[in-house]
C-alpha positions in Angstrom: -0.2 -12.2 0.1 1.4 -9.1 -1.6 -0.7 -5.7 -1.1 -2.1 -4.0 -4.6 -0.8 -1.0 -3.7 2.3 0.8 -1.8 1.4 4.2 0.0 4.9 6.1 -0.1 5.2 9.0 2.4 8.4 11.1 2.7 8.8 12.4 6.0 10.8 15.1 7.8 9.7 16.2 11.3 5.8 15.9 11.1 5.3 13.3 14.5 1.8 14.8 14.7 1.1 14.6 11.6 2.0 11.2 11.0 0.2 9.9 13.9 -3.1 11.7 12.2 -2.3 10.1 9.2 -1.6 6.3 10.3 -4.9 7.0 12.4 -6.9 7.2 8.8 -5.3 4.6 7.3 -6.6 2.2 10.3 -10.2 3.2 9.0 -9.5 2.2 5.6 -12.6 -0.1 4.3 -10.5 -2.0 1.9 -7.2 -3.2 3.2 -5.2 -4.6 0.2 -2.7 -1.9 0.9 0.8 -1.3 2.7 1.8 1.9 4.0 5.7 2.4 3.7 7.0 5.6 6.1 10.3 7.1 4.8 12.1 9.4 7.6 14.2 12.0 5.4 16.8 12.6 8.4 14.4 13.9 10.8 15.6 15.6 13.9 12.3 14.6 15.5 12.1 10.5 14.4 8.4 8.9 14.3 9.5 5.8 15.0 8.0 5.3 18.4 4.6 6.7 17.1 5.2 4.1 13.7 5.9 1.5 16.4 2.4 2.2 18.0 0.8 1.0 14.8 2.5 -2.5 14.5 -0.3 -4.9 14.0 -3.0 -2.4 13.2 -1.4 -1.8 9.9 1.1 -3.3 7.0 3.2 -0.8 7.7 7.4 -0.4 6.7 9.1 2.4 8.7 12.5 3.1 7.3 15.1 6.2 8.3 17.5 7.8 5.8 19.9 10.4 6.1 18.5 13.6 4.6 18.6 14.2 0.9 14.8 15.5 0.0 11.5 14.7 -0.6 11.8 13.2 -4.0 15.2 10.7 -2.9 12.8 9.4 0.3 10.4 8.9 -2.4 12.4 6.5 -4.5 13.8 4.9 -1.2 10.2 3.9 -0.6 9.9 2.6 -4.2 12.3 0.2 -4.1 11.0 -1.1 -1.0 7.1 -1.4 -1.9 6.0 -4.7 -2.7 2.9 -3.7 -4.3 2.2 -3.2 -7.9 0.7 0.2 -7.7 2.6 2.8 -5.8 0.3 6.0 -4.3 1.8 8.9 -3.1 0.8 10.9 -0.2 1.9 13.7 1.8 2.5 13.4 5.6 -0.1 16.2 6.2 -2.7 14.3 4.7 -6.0 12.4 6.1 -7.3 10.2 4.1 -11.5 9.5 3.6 -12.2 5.9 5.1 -13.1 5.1 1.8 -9.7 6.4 -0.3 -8.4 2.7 -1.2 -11.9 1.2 -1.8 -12.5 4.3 -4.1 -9.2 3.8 -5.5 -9.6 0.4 -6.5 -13.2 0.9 -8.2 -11.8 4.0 -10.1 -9.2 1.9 -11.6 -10.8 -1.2 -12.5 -13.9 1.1 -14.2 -11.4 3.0 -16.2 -7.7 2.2 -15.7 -4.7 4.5 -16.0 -1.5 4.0 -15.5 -1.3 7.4 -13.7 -3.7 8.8 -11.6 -4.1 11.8 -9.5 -7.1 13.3 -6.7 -8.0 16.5 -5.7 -7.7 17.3 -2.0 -10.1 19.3 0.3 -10.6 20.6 4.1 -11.5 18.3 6.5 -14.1 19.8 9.4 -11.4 18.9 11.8 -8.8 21.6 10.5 -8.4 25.0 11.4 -10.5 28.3 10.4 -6.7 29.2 8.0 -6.2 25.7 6.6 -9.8 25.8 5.7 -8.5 29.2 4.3 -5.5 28.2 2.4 -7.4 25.0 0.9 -10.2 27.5 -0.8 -7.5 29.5 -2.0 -5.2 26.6 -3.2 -8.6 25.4 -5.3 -10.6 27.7 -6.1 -11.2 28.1 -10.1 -10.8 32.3 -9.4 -7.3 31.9 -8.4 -5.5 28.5 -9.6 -7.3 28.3 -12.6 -8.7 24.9 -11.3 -5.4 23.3 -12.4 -5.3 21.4 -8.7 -8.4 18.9 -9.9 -11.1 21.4 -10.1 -14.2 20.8 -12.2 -13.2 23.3 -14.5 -9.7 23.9 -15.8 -7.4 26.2 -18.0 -5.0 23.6 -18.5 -4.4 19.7 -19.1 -4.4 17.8 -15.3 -1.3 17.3 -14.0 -1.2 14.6 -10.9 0.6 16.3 -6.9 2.0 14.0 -5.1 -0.3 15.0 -1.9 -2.6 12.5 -4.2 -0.7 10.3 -6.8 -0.1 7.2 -8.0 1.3 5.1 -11.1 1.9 1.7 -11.5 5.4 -0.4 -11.4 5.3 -0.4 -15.2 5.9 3.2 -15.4 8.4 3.2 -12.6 10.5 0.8 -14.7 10.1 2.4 -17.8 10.7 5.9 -16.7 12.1 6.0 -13.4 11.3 7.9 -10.0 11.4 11.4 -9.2 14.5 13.5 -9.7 15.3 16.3 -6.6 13.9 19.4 -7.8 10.6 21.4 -6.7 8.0 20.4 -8.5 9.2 17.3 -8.9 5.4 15.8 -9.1 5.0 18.0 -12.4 8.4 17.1 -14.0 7.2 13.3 -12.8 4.2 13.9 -14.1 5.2 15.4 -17.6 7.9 12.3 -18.2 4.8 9.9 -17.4 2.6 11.7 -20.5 5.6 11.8 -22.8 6.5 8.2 -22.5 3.4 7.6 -23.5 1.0 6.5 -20.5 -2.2 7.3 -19.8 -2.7 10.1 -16.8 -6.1 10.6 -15.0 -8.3 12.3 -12.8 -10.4 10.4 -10.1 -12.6 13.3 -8.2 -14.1 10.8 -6.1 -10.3 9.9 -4.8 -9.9 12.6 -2.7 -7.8 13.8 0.3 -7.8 16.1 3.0 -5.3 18.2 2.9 -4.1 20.4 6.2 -1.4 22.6 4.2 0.3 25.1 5.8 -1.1 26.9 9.6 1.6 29.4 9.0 0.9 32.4 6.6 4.9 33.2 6.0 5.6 29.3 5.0 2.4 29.6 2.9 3.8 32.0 1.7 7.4 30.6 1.2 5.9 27.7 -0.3 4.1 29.2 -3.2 6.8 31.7 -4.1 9.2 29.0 -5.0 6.1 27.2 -6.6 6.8 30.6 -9.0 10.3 30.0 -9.3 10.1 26.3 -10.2 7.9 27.3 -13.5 10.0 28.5 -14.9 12.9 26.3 -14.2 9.8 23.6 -15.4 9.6 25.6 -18.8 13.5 25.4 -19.6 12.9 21.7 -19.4 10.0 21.5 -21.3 9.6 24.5 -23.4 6.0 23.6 -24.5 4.6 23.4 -20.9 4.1 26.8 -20.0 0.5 27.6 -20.2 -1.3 31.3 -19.9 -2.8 30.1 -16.6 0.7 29.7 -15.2 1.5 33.5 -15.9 -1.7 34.9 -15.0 -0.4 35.7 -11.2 2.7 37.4 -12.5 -0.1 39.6 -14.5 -2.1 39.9 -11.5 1.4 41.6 -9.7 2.1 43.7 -12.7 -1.8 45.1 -13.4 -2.4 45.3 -9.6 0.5 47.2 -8.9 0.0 49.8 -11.8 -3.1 50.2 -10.8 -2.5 51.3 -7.3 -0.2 53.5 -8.3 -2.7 55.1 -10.6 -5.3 56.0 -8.1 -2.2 58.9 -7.3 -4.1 60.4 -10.7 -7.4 58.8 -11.0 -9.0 56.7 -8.1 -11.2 54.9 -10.0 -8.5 52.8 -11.2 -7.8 50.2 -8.3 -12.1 49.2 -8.9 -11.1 46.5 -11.3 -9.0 44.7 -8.5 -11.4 45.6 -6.2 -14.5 43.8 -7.6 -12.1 40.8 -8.2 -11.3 40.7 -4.7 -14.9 40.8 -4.2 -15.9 38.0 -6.2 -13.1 35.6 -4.1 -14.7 37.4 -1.2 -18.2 36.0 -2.0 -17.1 32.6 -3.7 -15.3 32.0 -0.7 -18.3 32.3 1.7 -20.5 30.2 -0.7 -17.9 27.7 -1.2 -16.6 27.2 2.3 -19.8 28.1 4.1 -18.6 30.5 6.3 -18.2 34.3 6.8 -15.2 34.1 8.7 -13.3 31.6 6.6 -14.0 33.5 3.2 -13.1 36.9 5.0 -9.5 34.9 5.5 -9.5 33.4 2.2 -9.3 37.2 0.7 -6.1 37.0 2.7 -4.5 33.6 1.8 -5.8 34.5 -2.1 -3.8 37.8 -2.4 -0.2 36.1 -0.4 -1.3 32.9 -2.9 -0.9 35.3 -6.1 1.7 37.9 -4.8 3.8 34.8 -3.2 3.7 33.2 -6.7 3.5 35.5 -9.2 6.4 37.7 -7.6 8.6 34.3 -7.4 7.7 33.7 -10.9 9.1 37.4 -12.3 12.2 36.7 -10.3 12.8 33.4 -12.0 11.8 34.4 -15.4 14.3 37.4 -15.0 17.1 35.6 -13.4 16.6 32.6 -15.6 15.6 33.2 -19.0 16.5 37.1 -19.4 19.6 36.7 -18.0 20.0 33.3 -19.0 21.5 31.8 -15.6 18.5 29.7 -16.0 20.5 26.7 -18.6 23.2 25.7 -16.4 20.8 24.2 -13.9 18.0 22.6 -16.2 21.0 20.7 -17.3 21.6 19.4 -14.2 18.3 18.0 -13.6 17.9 16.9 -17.2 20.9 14.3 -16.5 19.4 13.1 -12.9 17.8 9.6 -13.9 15.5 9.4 -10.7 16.0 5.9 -9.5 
């Protein structure tokens, strides 16, 4: 009997995470899944730990050569024999209870999209706890990740994302890009399917241990914007600029305490306030204390990548050359 849904995971060198992974997915309460692993060209295979998993789980393990995230993606796609594909990252856990929750969230209110929000698990470590708060919290992403409040309209990640085969035929899979999930997202809406938020679907999400990848990460998060805006001119929103702002303002006004010290207090009580949220919402003195950290390379990492792609881009216009590109990449 063919699963309802496919779980599609790209993966390049994560053996430990994998293993964590598969390990959650063996605690699953409702089983009418399959869970399809696609090695990108890994230097470090996860084969043997797949292997180790034979019988516990429906489980496909295929190896690629490398071409990127989004090409393993599709690889997976046309593999998956369910009807529903979910999308997860290979640093995620998933809750015992993610397909069962799943499955009630669609047949209560179907979509043909969905997305969940993702959160620390007690497992992880004091700066993943860190990096989640900071990655969620409505004082520095606006909630746009699946908070309870937002500044924008939901857009599904694919560290928690799903649509059915009907939209895959109709539109196609992801094209190589960053931010692919968005522009996947975005084609969804426009050809006319319906795109949800189920908070009770939830991850756990271990992001980056490493505070220069971090902030790699979120710096080209920046630059793909606005690469995201010369596709779809309507699509940027005032939340996506408000880190570039928070370089620009926060840099004039250290440079004005050289006349007037009293300037840098405005940044100062908002670095309070992420201060404080952050102990309320994760509980912990220590972890907040970071999240002040992770917030300010969050912003900086962003909003500086951001001002260098708008510039490069748009200003200079070297931005048109390479939207085309993508624009002609069908995604199967």
């Amino acid at each position: 009997m063919k699963p309802y849904f496919s779980i599609i995971v790209p993966v390049y060198n994560r053996i430990d995470e994998v293993i964590d992974l598969l390990e959650s997915l063996t605690f699953q309460t409702d089983n009418d899944f399959e869970i399809i692993l696609v090695e990108d060209g890994s230097t470090e295979p996860c084969k043997e730990a797949a292997e180790k998993y034979e019988g516990k789980l429906n489980l496909q393990y295929h190896y690629k050569s490398n071409e990127g995230r989004s090409i393993a993606r599709n690889y997976g796609i046309l593999r998956a024999n369910g009807e529903y594909f979910v999308f997860v990252d290979s640093d995620c856990v998933l809750p015992a209870d993610y397909i069962a929750q799943l499955k009630i969230a669609l047949k209560e209110n179907y979509s043909d999209c969905f997305g969940g929000p993702d959160a620390a698990n007690d497992s992880f470590t004091d700066i993943q706890k860190a990096i989640n708060y900071s990655m969620t919290s409505f004082l520095t992403t606006g909630g746009i990740r699946g908070g309870k409040v937002q500044l924008e309209k939901f857009v599904p990640r694919t560290f928690n994302m799903g649509f059915s085969r009907e939209v895959y035929n109709k539109v196609g899979g992801f094209r190589e890009m960053f931010s692919e999930d968005i522009d996947m997202s975005t084609r969804i809406r426009l050809a006319g399917f319906a795109i949800k938020l189920f908070r009770d679907v939830k991850v756990f999400h271990k992001r980056r241990v490493d505070l220069k990848k971090f902030w790699r990460q979120v710096h080209v998060f920046g630059m793909s914007r606005i690469t995201l805006k010369l596709i779809y001119p309507d699509s940027m929103k005032l939340v996506h600029t408000l880190p570039a702002l928070f370089v620009i303002f926060s840099a004039l006004m250290i440079l004005g305490m050289i006349w007037r010290w009293w300037t840098i207090l405005p940044l100062a009580f908002y670095l309070l306030c992420v201060w404080l949220v952050g102990i309320v919402c994760t509980k912990s003195f220590k972890i907040g204390s970071i999240g002040v950290v992770t917030s300010i390379i969050q912003l900086v990492g962003y909003g500086t990548g951001f001002i260098k792609s708008y510039v490069w881009k748009i200003l200079l216009g070297h931005g048109r050359d390479e939207a085309q590109e993508i624009e002609m990449r069908r995604g199967k």
